[in-house]
N, C-alpha and C positions, 0 to 999 in steps of 0.2 A: 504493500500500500504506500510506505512511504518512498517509493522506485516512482509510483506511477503520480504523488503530488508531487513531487521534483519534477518532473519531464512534463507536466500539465498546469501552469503557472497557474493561468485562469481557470480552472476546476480548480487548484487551491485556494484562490483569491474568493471565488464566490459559494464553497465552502463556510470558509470563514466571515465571509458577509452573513449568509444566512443564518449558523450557528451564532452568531452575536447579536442579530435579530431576536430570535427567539430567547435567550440567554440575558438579554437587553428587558427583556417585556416581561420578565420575572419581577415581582415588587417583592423588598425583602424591608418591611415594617413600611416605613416612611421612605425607602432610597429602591430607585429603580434605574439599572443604568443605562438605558436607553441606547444608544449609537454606541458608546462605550463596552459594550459586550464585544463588538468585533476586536479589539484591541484586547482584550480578554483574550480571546479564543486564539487569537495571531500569534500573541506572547508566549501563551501556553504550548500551542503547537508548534513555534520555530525552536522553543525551549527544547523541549522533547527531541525533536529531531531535526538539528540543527542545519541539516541539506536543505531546507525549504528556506535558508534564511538566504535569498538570492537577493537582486539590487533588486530592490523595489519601487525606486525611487520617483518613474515617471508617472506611476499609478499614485503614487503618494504626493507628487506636485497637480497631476489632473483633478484629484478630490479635492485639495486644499484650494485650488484656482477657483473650483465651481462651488464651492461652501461661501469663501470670502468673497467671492465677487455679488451671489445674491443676497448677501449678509448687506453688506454696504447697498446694494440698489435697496432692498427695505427700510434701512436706517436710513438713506438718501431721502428719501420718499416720505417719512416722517417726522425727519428733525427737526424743522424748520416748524411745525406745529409743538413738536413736546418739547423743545427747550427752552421756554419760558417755564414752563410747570416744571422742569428736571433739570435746572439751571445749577440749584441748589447740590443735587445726586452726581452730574456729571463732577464740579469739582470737587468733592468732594472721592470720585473713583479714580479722577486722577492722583491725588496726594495717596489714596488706596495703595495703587500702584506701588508709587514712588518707596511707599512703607515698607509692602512686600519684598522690591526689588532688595531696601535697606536692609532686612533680617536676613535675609539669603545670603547677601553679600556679609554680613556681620555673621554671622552664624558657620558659613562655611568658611572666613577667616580662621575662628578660633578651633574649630573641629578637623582644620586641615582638611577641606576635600578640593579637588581641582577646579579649574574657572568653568573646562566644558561640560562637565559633571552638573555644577552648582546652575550654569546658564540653563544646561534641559530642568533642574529642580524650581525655578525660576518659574518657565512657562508651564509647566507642568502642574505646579501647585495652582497658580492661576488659571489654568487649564484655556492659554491662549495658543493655539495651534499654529499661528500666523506666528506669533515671536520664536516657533520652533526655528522657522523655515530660516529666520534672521539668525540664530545664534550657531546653527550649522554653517551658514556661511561666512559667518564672522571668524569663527574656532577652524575652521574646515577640520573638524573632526566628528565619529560618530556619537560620542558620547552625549551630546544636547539630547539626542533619541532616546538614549539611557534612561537620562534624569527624568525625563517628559514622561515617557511611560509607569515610574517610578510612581512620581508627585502627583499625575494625572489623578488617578481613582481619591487619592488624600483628599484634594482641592474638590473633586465633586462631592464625595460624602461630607465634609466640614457643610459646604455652601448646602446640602438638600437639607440637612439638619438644622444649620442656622435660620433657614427659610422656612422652615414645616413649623417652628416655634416661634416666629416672628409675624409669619403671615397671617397669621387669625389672630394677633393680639385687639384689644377694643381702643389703643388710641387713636385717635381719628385724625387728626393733626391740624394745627391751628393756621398753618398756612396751606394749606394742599386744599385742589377742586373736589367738591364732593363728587363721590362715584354717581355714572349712569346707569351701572348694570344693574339687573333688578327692578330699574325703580320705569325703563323703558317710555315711549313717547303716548300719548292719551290722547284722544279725539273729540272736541263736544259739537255741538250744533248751540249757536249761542243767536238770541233774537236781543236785535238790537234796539236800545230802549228811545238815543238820543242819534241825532246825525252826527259823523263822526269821522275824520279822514286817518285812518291807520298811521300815518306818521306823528298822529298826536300820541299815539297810545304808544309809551314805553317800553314794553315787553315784545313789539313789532318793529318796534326801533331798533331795540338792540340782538334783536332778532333772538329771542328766547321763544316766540309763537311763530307759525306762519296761517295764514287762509286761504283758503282754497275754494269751496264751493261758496255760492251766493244764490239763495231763492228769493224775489222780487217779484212782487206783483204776479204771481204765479207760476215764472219763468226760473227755472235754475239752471244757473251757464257757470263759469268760471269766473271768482274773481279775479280784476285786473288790478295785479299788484298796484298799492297805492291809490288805489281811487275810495270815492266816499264811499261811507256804509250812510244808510239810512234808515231814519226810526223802522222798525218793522219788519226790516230785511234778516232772513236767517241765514247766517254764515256759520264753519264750518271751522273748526279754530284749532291747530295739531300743534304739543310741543311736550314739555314735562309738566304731570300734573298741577303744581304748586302754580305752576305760572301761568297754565290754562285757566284753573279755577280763579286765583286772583283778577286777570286781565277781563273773565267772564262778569264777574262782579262788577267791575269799573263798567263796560260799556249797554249791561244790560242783563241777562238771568239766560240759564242754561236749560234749552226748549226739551220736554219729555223725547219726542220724536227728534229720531239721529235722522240729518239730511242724507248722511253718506249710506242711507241703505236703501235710497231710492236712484236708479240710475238708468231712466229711461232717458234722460236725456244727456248726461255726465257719464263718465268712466272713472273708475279708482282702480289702477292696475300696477302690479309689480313687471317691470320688466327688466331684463339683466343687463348691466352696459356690457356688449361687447364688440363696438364699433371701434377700434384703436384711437380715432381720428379723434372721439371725447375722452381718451383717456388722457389725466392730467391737468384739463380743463375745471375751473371751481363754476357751481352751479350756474351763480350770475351769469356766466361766461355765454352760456347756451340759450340765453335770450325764445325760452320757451314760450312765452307769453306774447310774444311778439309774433314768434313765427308758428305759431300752430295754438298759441288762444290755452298754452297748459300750464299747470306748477306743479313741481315738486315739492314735494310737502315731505317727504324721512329718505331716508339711505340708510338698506341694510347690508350690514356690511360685519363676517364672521356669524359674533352670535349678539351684537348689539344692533339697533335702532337707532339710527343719528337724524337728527333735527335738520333740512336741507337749508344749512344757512348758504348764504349768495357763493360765502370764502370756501367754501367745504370743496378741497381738490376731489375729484373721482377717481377711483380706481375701476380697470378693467376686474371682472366678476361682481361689482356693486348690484346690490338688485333694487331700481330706482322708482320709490311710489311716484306715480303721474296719476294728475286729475287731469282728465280732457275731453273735451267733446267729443262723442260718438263721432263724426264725421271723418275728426281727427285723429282717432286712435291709429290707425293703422300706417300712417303716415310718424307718427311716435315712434312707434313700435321699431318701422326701418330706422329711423331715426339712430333710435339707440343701440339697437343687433339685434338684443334679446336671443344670444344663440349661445345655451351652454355647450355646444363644440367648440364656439369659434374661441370661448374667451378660455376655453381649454388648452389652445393652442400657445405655443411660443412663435416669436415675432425669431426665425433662425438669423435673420441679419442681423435685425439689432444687438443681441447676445452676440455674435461673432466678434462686431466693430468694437464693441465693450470690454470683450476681452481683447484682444489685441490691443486694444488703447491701455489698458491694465497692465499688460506685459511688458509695453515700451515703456511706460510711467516707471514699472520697478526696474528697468534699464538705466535709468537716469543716474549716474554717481552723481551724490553733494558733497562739497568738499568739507574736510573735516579738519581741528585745531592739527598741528604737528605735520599736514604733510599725505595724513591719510581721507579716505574718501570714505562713502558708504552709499548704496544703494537700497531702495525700498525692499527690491525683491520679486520675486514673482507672487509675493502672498499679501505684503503689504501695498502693493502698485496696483492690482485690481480691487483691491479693498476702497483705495484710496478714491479710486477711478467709479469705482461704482457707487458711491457714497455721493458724486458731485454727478452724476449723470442722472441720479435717482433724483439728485433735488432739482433738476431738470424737468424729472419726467419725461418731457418730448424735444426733441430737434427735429422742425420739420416732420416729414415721413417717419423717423425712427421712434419709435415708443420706447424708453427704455427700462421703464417699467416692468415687473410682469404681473398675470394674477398670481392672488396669494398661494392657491393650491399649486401652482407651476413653480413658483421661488421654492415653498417649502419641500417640496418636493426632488427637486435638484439638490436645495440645501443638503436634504437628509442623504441623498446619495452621495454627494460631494463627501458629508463628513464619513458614511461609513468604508468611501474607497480608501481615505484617508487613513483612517484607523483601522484598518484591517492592515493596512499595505505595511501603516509601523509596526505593527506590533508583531505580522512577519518575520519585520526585518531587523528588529531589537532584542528579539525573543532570549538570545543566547547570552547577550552581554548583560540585559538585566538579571538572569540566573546566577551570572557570577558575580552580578552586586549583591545579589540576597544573601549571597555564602561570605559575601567580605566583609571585614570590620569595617566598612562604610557604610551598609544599611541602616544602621542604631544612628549615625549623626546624621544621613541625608532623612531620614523618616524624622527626625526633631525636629529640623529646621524648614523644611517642605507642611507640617502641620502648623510649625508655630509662625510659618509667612500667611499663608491663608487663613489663618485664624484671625490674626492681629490686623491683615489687612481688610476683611468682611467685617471684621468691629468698629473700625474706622466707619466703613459706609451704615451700620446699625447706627451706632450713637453717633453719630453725623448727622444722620437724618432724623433721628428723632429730636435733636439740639434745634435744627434748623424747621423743625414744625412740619416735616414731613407724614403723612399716615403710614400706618402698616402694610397696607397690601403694598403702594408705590415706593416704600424702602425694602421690602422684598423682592420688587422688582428689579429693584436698582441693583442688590447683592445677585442676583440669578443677574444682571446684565452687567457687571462689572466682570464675573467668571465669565463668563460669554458662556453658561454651559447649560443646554434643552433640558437635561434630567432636574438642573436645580429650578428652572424656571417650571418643568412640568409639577414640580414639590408646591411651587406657590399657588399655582391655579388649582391644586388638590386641595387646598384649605380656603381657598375663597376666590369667589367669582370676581371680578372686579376687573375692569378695565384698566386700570393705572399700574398693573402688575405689569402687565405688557408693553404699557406705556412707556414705564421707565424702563423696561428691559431693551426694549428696540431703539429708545435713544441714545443709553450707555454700551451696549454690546462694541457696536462698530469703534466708537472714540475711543472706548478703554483699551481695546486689540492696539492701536496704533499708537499710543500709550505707554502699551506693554514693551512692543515693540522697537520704538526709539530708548525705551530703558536697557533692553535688553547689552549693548555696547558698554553702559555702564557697570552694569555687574558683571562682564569679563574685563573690561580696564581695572576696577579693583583688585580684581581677585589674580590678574596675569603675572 
């Protein structure tokens, strides 16, 4: 058997995909290692039989290209809305960082272990993938792979734990946006008491309500944004309930009979965007009212209900409520695609041009104090690349967006080629760390970095009036790691988990990454 994994690479590669799969989706209390099984299984098995421990290198740069590069197109794509709310979490995971980097480098001074050793214990504990790619190139040695697989499993089990005990705590947090989930968007039919032009009313101002239908004089069409309401007219009022039923009170009392479930002459339909052309574009942008007499009134999008403000960007896979005239519907409908194949699809240029642009980016040497240079990399140059393409969204023809199920999707394969492919090809050399008097100080200092550094972002964020679920997310996004953040959404639904995980994940990787030089210059 082991004649025939030696001579069949890829039978052994997806071997080990699969068993790390199943192996991964095992919960063992509160920690499940997710994508981290194939690194398991790779370890184990190049351990065993050291023949299978071939160059696995291209498979292990192809995973890490296609993980970072849609890591950074989702953080592109979000940042720009959550960092004002996670302004506080981001620095707060870069000084993180910095701490980490610090005990490692302090730690593996006093205990005597090597720079390339301590560089893999580094990213490993942090469990940044991308800062591997850097400290390999930096050391040109294999030992960064060592340390990484070492510290790897430390740093996720520390982070699911910290998080499985953080994430349900009851502070709320004195500076943080109340959560949406759960609490979801509400619908009334409100008759109006006085005449009234919606830019007087507050909650349409600042766009916490929108309106949509309008029955008059018998007649129910759609209303036109901004125009008068009048005594008697029943409109049709969507937003969160506190600020429904409040704004209902102000302009008049909320009618027994809902207008939205009569629609012989109006439509209320969900349809999917999956035209590219609107991907990227914020609601205002689409001038629906104008050209086809409709509003959008929510956007769902996952497993929330979002309010259609004017700013709200769209993503391909959004499933967009339109009010609109029967007439009009079908003309919507092309409108927006409404085709879950199409929005299934990947845009294959746009991905190409993105990477490529990503590969030449970590081509670039900057020049460094003394004489030496340094380059991004191939892990940190697509990161870097898709992180500014994503807050793009579109150039032209290219979208470079993707939907969510197609990024995560890639993501997930990207990370398990990646980690199968190490854990292959480290198997043998972590074996002889476990046997050497270096396990007992690299297991000290690989727990007491990750530890000290996830404390920093816990009472950090609680100092700075952050809530629980979004200072869970921010420790699951500062590790960059799925199992810790799948630990957070096990204890509480909330959207601010994800929030802060998708705005810190990408920044803290490059973070990591420019540290990682530092803790081999100390330690060299």
């Amino acid at each position: 058997m082991e004649t025939i994994l030696a001579q069949q690479p890829l039978l052994t590669l997806f071997i080990v995909v699969a068993l790390g799969a199943a192996i991964g989706a095992i919960r063992l209390g509160p920690v499940r290692l997710g994508a981290a099984g194939a690194l398991f299984v790779g370890l184990a098995l190049s351990a065993a039989s050291p023949s299978l421990a071939n160059d696995w290198t291209i498979v292990q740069q192809l995973g890490l290209l296609l993980f970072v590069y849609t890591v950074g197109i989702a953080a592109g794509a979000t940042i720009r809305s959550g960092l004002k709310e996670n302004l506080s979490l981001l620095l707060l995971a870069g000084l993180a960082s910095l701490v980490g980097a610090v005990v490692i480098a302090a730690g593996a001074g006093l205990l005597h272990l090597p720079a390339p050793l301590s560089a893999g214990l580094f990213t490993g504990a942090l469990t940044a993938a991308p800062a591997l790619d850097a400290a390999t190139r930096l050391t040109g040695s294999a030992d960064p792979a060592v340390g990484y697989s070492f510290a790897y499993p430390l740093g996720a089990l520390v982070g699911v734990i910290l998080v499985s005990i953080v994430a349900g705590r009851p502070w709320r947090g004195r500076r943080d946006t109340p959560s949406l989930a759960g609490r979801g968007l509400h619908a009334v039919t409100v008759r109006v008491a006085e005449s009234v032009n919606p830019r007087e009313i507050a909650a349409w101002a600042d766009q916490r309500i929108r309106l949509s239908y309008v029955e008059r004089e018998g007649t129910t069409r759609v209303l036109i944004p901004g125009e008068d309401l009048r005594a008697g007219d029943l409109v049709v009022m969507v937003g969160e309930p506190g600020s429904v039923e409040e704004t209902a009170r102000e302009i008049g009392d909320i009618a027994a009979d809902h207008l939205a479930d009569h629609r012989d002459e109006v439509e209320f339909e969900r349809m999917v965007l999956s035209n590219p052309d609107l991907a990227g574009r914020e609601v205002g942008e689409l001038n629906l009212p104008a050209r086809f007499g409709a509003v959008v009134t929510r956007v769902r999008r996952g497993d929330l209900d979002l309010l259609a403000r004017d700013d709200l960007a769209l993503q391909l896979g959004d499933q967009v409520a339109v009010v609109v005239a029967r007439d009009h519907l079908q003309a919507v409908r092309d409108h927006f695609g409404d085709s879950q194949r199409q929005v299934s699809e990947v845009d294959a240029l746009a991905l190409g041009v993105g990477l490529v642009l990503g590969l030449l980016l970590g081509m670039v040497s900057l020049p460094l104090p003394g004489g030496e240079s340094f380059a991004l990399g191939a892990a940190a140059g697509p990161l870097v690349m898709g992180m500014v393409l994503g807050s793009f969204r579109r150039t032209g023809p290219l979208v470079w967006t993707l939907p969510d199920s197609a990024n995560l999707t890639i993501r997930q394969l990207g990370l398990l080629f990646f980690l199968a492919a190490l854990g292959l090809g480290a198997g043998p050399q972590v074996a002889q760390l476990l046997r050497s008097p270096s396990a007992w100080p690299a297991l000290i200092i690989s727990v007491a970095a990750v530890l000290v550094a996830c404390l920093v972002v816990l009472v950090g964020g609680r100092l700075a009036g952050m809530s629980a679920p979004r200072t869970a997310g921010g420790i699951a996004g500062f590790l960059g790691q799925p199992a810790v953040l799948q630990a957070a959404n096990s204890r509480v639904r909330d959207e601010r988990v994800e929030s802060a995980y998708s705005t810190l994940f990408a920044a803290s990787i490059v973070v990591k990454i420019l540290l990682v030089p530092l803790v081999v210059a100390v330690l060299s």
